[in-house]
VOBA-1610 file (N, C-alpha, C; in pm, whole numbers, padded with zeros to 5 digits, always signed):
BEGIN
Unk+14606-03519+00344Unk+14631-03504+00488Unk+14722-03616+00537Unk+14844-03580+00603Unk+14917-03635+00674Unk+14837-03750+00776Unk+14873-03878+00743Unk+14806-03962+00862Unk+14939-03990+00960Unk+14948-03886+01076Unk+15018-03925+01182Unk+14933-04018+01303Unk+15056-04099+01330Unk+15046-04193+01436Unk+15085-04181+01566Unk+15011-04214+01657Unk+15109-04195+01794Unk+15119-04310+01852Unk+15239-04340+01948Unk+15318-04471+01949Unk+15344-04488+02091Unk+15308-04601+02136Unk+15313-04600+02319Unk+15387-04750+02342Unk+15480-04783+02458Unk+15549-04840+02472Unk+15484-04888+02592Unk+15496-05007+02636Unk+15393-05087+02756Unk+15476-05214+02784Unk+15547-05124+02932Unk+15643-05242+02965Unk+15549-05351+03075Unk+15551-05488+03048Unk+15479-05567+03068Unk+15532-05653+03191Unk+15705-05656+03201Unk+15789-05721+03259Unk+15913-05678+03279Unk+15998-05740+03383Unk+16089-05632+03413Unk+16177-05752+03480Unk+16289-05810+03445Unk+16415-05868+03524Unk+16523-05812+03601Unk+16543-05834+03687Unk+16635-05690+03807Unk+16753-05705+03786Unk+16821-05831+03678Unk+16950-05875+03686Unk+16972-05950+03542Unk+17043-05884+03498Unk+17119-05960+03327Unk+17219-05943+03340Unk+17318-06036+03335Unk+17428-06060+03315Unk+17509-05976+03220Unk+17613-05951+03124Unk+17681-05861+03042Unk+17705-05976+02955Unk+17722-06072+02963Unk+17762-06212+02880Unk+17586-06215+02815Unk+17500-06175+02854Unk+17392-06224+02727Unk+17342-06056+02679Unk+17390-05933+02763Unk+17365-05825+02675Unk+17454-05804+02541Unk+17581-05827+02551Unk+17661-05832+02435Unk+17696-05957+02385Unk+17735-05953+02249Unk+17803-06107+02172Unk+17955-06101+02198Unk+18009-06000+02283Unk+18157-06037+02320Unk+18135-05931+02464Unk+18132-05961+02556Unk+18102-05865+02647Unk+18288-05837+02691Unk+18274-05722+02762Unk+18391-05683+02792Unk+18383-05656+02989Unk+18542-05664+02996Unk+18548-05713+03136Unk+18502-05573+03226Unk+18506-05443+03131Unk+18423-05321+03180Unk+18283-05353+03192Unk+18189-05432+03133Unk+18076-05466+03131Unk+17976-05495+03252Unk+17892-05418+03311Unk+17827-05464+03435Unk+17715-05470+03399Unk+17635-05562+03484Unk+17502-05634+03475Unk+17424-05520+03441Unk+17278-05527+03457Unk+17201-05434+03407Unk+17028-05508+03406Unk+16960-05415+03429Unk+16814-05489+03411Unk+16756-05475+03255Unk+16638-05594+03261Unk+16619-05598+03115Unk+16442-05592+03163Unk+16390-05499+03035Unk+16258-05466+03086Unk+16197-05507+02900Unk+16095-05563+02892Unk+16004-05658+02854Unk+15915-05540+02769Unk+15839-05580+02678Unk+15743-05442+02630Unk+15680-05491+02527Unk+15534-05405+02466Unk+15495-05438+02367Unk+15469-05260+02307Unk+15399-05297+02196Unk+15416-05137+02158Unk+15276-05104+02059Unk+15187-04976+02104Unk+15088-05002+02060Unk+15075-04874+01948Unk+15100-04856+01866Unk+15053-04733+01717Unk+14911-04706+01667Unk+14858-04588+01683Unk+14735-04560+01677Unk+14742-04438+01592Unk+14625-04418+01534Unk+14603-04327+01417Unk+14502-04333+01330Unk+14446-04230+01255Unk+14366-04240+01151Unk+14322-04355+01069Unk+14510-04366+01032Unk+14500-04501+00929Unk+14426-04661+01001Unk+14434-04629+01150Unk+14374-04753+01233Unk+14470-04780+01377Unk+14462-04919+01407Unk+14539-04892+01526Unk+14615-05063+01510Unk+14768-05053+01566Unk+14831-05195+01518Unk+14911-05204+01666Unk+14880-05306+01688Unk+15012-05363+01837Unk+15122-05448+01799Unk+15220-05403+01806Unk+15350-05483+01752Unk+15411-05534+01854Unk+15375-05723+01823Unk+15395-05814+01924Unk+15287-05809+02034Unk+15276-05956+02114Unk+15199-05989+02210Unk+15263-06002+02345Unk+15431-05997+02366Unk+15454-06048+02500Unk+15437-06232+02524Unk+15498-06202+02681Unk+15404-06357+02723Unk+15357-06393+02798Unk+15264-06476+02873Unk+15205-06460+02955Unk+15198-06536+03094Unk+15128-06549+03179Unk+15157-06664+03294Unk+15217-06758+03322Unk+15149-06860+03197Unk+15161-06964+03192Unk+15331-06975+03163Unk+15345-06930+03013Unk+15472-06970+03008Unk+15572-06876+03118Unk+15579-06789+03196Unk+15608-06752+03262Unk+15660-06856+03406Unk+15558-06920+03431Unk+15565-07052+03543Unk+15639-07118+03433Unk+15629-07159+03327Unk+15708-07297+03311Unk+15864-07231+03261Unk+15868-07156+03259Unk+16028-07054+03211Unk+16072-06983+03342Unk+16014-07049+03430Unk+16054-06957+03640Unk+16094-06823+03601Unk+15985-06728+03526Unk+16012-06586+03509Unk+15841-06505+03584Unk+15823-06610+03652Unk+15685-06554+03738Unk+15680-06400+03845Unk+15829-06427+03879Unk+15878-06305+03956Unk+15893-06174+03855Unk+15869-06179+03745Unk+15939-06047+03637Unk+15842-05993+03621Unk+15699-06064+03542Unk+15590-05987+03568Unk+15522-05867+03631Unk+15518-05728+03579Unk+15451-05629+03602Unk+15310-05646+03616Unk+15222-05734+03541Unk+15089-05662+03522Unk+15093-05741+03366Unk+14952-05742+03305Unk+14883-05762+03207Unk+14900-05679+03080Unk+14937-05683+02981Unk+14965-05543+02919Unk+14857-05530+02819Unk+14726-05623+02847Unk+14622-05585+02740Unk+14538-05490+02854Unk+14560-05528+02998Unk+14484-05389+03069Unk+14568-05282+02992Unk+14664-05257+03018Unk+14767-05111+02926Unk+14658-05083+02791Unk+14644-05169+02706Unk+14549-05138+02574Unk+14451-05110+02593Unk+14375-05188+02668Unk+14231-05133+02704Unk+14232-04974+02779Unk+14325-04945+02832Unk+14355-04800+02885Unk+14333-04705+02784Unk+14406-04772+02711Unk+14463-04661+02591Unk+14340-04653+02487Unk+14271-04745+02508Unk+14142-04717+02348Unk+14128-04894+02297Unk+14241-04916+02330Unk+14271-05047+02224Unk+14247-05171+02272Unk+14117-05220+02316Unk+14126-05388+02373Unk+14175-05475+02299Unk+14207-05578+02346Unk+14341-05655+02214Unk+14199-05713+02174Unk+14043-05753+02191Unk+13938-05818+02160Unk+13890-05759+02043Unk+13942-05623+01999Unk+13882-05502+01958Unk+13991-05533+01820Unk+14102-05545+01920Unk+14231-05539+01743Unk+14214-05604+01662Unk+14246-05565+01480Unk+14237-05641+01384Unk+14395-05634+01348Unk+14505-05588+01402Unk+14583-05594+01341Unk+14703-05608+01396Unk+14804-05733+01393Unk+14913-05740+01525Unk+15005-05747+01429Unk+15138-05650+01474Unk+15274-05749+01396Unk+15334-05836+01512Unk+15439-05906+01445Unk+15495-06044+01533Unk+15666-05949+01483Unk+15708-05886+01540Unk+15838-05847+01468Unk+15937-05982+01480Unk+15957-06110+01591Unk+16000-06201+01557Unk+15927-06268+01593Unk+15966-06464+01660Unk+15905-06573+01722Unk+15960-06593+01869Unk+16017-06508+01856Unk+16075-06584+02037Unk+15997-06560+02121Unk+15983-06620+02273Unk+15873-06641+02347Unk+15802-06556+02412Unk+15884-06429+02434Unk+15861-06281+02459Unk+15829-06196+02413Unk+15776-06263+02264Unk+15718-06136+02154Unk+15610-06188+02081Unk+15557-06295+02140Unk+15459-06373+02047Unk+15355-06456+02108Unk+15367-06472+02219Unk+15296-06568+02330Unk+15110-06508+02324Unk+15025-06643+02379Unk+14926-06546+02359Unk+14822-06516+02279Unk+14815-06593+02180Unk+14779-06488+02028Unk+14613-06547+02045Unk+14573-06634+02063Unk+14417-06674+02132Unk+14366-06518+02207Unk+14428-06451+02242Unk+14361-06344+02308Unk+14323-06236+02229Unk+14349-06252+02071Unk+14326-06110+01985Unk+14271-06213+01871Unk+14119-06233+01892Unk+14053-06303+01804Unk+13971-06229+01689Unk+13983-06160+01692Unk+13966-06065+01587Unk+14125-06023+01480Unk+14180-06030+01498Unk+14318-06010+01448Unk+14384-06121+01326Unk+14387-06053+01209Unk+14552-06043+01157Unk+14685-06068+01216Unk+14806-06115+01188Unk+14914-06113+01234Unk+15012-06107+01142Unk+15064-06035+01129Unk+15181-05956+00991Unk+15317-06037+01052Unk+15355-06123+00901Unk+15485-06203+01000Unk+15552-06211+00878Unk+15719-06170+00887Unk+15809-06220+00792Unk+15818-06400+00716Unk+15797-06405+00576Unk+15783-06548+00571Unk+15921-06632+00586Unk+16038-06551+00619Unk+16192-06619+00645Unk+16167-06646+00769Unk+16121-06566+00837Unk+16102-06611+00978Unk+16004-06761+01022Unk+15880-06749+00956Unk+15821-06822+01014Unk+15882-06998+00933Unk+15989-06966+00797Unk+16050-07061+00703Unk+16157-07102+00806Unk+16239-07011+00847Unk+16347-07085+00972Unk+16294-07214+01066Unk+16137-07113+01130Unk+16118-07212+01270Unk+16046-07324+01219Unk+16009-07327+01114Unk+15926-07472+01067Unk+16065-07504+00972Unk+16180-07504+00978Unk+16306-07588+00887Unk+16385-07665+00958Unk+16500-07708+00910Unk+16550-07763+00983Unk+16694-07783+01081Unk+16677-07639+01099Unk+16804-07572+01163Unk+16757-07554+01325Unk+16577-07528+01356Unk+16507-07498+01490Unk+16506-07529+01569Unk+16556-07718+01568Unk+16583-07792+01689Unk+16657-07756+01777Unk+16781-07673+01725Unk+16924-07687+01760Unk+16928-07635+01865Unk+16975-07672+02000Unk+16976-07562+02127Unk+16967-07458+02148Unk+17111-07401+02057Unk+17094-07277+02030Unk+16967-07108+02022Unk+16902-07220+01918Unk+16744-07133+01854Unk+16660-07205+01962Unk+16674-07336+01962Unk+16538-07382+02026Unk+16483-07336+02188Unk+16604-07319+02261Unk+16546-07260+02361Unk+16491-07134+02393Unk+16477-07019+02279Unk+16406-06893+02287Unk+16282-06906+02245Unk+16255-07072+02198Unk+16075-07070+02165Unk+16006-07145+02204Unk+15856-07121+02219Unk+15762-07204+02311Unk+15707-07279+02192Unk+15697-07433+02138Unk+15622-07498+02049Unk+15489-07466+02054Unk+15426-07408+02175Unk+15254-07349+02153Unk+15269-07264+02074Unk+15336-07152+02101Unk+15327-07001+01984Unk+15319-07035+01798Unk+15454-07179+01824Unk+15487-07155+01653Unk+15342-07276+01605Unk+15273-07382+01702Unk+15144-07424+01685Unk+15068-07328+01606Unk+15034-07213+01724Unk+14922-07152+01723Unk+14911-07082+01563Unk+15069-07010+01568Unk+15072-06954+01384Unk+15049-07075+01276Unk+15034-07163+01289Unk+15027-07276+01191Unk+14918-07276+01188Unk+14835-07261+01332Unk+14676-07300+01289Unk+14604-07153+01249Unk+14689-07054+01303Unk+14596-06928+01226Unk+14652-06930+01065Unk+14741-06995+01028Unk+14741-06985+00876Unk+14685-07047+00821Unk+14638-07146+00878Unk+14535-07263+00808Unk+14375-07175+00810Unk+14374-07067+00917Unk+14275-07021+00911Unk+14276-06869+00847Unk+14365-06859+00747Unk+14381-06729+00694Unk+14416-06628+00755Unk+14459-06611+00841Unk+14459-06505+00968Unk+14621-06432+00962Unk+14714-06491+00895Unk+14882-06441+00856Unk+14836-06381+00742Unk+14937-06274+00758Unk+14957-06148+00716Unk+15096-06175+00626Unk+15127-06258+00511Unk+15274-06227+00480Unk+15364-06114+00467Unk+15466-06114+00484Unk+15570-06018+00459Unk+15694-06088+00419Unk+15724-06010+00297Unk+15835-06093+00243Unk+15951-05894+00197Unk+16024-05905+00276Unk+16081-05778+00270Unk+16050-05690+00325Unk+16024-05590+00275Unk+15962-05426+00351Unk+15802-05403+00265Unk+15723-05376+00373Unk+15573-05358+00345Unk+15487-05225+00387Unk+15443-05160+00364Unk+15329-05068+00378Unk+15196-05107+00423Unk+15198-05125+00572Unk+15087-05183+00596Unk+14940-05078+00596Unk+14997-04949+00613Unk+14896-04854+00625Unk+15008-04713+00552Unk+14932-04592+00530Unk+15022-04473+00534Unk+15107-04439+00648Unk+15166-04430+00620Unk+15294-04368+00764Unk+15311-04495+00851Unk+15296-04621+00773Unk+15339-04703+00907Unk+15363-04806+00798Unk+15521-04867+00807Unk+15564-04992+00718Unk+15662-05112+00791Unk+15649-05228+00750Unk+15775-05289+00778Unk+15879-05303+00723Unk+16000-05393+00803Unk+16114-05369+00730Unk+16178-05472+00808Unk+16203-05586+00681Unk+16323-05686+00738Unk+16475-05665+00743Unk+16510-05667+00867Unk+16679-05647+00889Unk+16739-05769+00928Unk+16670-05915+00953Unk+16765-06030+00985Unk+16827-05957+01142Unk+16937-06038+01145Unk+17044-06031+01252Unk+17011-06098+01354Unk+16950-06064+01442Unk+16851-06127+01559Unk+16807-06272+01534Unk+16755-06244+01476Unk+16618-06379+01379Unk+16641-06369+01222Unk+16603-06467+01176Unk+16642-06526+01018Unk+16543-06405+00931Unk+16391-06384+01034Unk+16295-06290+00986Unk+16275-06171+01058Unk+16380-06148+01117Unk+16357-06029+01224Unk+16293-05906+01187Unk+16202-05865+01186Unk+16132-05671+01126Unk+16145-05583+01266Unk+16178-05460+01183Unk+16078-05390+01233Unk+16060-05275+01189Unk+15937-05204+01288Unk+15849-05093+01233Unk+15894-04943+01194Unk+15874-04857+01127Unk+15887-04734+01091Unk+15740-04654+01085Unk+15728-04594+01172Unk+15629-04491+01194Unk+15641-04364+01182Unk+15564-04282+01108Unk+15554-04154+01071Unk+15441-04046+01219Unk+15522-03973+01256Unk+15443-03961+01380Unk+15425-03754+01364Unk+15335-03649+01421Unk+15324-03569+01439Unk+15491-03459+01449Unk+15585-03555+01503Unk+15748-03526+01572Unk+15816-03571+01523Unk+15805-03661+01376Unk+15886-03706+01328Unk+15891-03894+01315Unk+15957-03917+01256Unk+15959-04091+01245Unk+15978-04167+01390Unk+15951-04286+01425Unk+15916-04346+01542Unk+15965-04509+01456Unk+16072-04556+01533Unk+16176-04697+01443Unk+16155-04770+01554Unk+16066-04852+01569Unk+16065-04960+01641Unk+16160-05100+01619Unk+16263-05079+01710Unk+16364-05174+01710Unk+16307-05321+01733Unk+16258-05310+01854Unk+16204-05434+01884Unk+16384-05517+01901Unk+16357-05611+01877Unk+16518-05739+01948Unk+16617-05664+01849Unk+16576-05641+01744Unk+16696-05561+01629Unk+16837-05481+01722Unk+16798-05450+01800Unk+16872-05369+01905Unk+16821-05375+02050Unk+16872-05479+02157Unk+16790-05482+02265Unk+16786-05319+02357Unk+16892-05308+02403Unk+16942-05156+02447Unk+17004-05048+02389Unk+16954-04929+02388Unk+17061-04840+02321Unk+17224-04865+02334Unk+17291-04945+02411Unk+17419-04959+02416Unk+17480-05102+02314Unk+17326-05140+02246Unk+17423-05243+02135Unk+17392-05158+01996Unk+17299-05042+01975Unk+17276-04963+01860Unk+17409-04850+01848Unk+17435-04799+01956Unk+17507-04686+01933Unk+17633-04742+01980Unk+17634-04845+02104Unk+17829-04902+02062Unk+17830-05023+01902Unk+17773-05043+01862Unk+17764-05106+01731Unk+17845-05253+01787Unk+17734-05274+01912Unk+17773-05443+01972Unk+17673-05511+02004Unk+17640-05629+01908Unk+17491-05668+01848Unk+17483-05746+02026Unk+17389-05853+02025Unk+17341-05892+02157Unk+17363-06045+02121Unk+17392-06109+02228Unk+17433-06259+02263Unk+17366-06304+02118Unk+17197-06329+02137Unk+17160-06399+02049Unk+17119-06381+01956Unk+17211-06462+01855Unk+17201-06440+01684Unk+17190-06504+01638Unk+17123-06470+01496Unk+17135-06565+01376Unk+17266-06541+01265Unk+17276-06416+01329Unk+17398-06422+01221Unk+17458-06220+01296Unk+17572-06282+01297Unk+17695-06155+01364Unk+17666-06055+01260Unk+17693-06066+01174Unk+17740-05968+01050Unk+17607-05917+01026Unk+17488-06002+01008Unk+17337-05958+00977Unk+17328-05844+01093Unk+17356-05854+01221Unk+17286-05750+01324Unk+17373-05673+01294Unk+17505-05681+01227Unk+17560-05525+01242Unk+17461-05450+01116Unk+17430-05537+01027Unk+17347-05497+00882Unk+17242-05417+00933Unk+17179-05486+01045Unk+17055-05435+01119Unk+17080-05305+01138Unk+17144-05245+01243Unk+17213-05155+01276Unk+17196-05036+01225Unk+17268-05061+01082Unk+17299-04968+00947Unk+17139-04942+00894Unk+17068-05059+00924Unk+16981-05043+00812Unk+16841-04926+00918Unk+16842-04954+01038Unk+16776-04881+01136Unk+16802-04742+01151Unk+16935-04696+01160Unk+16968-04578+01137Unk+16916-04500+00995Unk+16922-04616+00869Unk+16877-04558+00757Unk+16761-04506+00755Unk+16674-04598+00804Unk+16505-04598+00846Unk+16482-04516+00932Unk+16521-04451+00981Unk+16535-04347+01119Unk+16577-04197+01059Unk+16696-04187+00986Unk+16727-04058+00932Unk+16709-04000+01052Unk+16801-03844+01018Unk+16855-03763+01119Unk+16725-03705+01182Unk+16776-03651+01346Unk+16625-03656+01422Unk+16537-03755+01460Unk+16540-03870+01389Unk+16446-03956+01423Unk+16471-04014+01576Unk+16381-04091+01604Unk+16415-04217+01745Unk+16390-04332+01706Unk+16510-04399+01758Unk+16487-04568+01747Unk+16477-04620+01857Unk+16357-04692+01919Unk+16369-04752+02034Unk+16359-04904+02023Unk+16488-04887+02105Unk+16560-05017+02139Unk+16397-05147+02207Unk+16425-05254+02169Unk+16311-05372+02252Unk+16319-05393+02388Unk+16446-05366+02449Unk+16432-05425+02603Unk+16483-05324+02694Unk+16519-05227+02684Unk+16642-05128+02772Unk+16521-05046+02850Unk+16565-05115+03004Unk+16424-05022+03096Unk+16453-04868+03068Unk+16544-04772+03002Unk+16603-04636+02996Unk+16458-04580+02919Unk+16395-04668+02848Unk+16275-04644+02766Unk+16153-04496+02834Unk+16148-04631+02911Unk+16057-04554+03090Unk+16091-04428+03128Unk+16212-04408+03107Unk+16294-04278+03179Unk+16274-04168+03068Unk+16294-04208+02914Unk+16307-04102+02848Unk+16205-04055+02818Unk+16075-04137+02762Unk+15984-04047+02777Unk+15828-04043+02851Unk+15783-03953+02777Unk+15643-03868+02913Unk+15533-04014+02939Unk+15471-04054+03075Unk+15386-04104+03092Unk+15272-04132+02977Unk+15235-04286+02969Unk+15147-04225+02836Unk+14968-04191+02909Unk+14940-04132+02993Unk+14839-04118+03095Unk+14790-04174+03193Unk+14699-04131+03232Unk+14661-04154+03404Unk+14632-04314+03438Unk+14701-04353+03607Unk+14661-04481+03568Unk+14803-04538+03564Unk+14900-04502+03430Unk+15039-04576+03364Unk+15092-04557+03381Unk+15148-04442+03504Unk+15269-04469+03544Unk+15374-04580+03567Unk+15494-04547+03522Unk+15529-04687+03554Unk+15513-04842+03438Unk+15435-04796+03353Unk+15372-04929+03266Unk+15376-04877+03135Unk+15332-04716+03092Unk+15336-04697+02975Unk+15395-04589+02936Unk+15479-04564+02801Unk+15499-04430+02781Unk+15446-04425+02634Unk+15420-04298+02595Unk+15426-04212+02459Unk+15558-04201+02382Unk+15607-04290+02264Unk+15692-04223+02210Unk+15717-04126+02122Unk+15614-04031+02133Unk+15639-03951+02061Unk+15600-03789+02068Unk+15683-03726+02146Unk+15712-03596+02221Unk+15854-03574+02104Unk+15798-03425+02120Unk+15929-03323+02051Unk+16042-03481+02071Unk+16172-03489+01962Unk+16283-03534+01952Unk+16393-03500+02027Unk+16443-03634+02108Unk+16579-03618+02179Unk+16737-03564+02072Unk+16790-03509+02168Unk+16944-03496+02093Unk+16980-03612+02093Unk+17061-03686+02007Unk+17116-03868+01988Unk+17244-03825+02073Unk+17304-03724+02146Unk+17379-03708+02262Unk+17353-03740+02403Unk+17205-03749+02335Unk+17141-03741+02506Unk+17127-03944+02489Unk+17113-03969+02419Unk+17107-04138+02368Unk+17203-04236+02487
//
């Protein structure tokens, strides 16, 4: 028996204004601003149930003056759905930056599945550098140090099978360890981009996003997402509020906060 998954998207936060200079790595003078919407993503199924990434929360919110972006809590969203994060045993971290990892004291029961290039970058000695250093909070990359001391990391070194119908997959570009997910769903595969691709307009114009670890790696990304995706599939992008729009409410209550990704397949025209 087929173990299909179903896959819900839980936008947590929402900025009313991004610039075109940090959506693209060469923006063009056609380029207009655009909002950037925040998310975590929750996969449920037979095989069990996994939340990929934590978001971030208040705190660093006040000390990063992003207090105004804040929607709402997105472990109420889980607890909606079936899934209290108190309840979860199983989180991926698709990267470290402060918006995908914050938090992790709140899923004490939990695992955390993390690329070991990734977590080898931010403990080396390239992390200081302005560049990298200002997308991370020193609590987050703490906190993974002390859950590894307490057994609680999940390595990943490449592409993994964490369950049937649900694996990872390192593509770099973004981050030194950047993953992400491939889900086998009732409608077909479900490619969780996560930062790999912030908006559908850096996947399908093949124009990676301001911040990189490497130019050439995110176009790699790119290639390698589409591979993982195959024809019919959906790849959803990590930040592009269009998310919300494309598909169905994920129930009562979420308007607005959550969707289902996985309804019958869009035409990639309609993309």
């Amino acid at each position: 028996m087929m173990n299909h998954f179903r896959v819900y998207a839980i936008r947590y936060a929402l900025r009313d204004h991004v610039e075109p200079s940090e959506v693209f790595h060469h923006a063009c003078p056609g380029d207009g601003p655009r909002a950037m919407a925040y998310y975590v993503w929750l996969v449920t199924g037979q095989a069990g149930t996994f939340l990929v990434d934590t978001g971030f929360g208040r705190d660093v919110a006040r000390q990063r003056g992003r207090e105004q972006v804040l929607r709402g809590d997105p472990l109420d969203a889980l607890a909606a759905l079936g899934a209290p994060a108190a309840e979860l045993t199983d989180v991926v971290l698709s990267h470290l930056h402060f918006d995908h990892c914050g938090e992790l004291a709140r899923f004490p029961r939990a695992r955390f599945w993390l690329q070991r290039r990734e977590m080898a970058f931010w403990t080396g000695p390239s992390a200081h550098r302005p560049s990298f250093r200002r997308v991370v909070m020193t609590e987050d990359l703490t906190a993974l140090v002390a859950l590894n001391l307490d057994g609680r990391l999940s390595w990943v070194d490449g592409d993994a099978t964490i369950a049937p119908g649900l694996s990872l997959h390192h593509v770099g570009g973004h981050t030194a360890g950047m993953q992400v997910v491939r889900v086998e769903t009732a409608h077909g595969v479900v490619v969780l981009a996560s930062d790999a691709s912030h908006y559908y307009d850096n996947l399908y114009g093949d124009r990676p996003y301001s911040a990189l670890d490497s130019v050439s790696g995110a176009h790699a990304a790119f290639d390698r997402l589409r591979g993982l995706a195959g024809p019919g599939a959906h790849i959803v992008p990590g930040h592009d509020p269009a998310v919300m729009d494309r598909y169905p409410c994920a129930g009562p209550g979420l308007d607005g906060v959550a969707v289902e990704l996985t309804p019958a397949p869009l035409d990639e025209e309609d993309l």
